[in-house]
N, C-alpha and C positions, 0 to 999 in steps of 0.2 A: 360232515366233517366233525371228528373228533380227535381233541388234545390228543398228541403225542409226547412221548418222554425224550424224541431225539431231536421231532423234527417241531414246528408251531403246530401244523393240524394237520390228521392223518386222514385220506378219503376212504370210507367204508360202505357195502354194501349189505345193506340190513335185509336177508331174508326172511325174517321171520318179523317183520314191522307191518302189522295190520293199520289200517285209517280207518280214522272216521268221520267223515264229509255228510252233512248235513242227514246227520241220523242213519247215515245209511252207511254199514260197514263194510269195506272192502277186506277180506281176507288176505293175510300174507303168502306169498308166493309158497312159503313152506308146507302152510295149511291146504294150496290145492294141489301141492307137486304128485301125482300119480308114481311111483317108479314102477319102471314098464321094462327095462332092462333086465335081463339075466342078471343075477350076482357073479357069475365066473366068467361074463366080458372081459373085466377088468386083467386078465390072468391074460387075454390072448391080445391085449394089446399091444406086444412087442412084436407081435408078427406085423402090423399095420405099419410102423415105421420106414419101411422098404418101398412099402407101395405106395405113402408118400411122395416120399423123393422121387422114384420113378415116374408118380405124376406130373409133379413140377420139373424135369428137368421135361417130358414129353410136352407139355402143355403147349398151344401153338403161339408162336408169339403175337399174333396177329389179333389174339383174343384180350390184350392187354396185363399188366402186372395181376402178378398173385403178391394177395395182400396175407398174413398172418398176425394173430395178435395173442399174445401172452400176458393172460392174468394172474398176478402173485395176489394168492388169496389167503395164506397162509399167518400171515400177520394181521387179518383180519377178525378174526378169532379170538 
């Protein structure tokens, strides 16, 4: 949690926050992210939108709720 200018405390997730626990350092998630992706996914992602929704309206219902969740990461920065 850290001071906000709008709100009391703003909740953040620190990637790049390494520990250090009894001598022994854990590396920040940023220091072992591998990127394994293509760089020009990112360009064909608007095709994937369609086949979404056709997932979820097909999904059986019998298999329970689809859950989604949306992270605004953007003010964390």
């Amino acid at each position: 949690m850290v001071p906000h200018k709008s709100l009391l405390f703003w909740a953040i997730l620190d990637l790049s926050f390494s520990l250090n626990i009894l001598g022994m350092e854990i590396p920040s998630v940023n220091e072992n992210t591998v990127i394994t992706a293509q760089q020009h996914i990112m360009s064909q992602l608007r095709h994937e939108l369609p086949l979404l929704i056709k997932t979820v309206v097909q999904a059986p219902i019998e298999d329970g709720d689809i859950v989604f969740s949306k992270l605004d990461i953007k003010d964390g920065y």
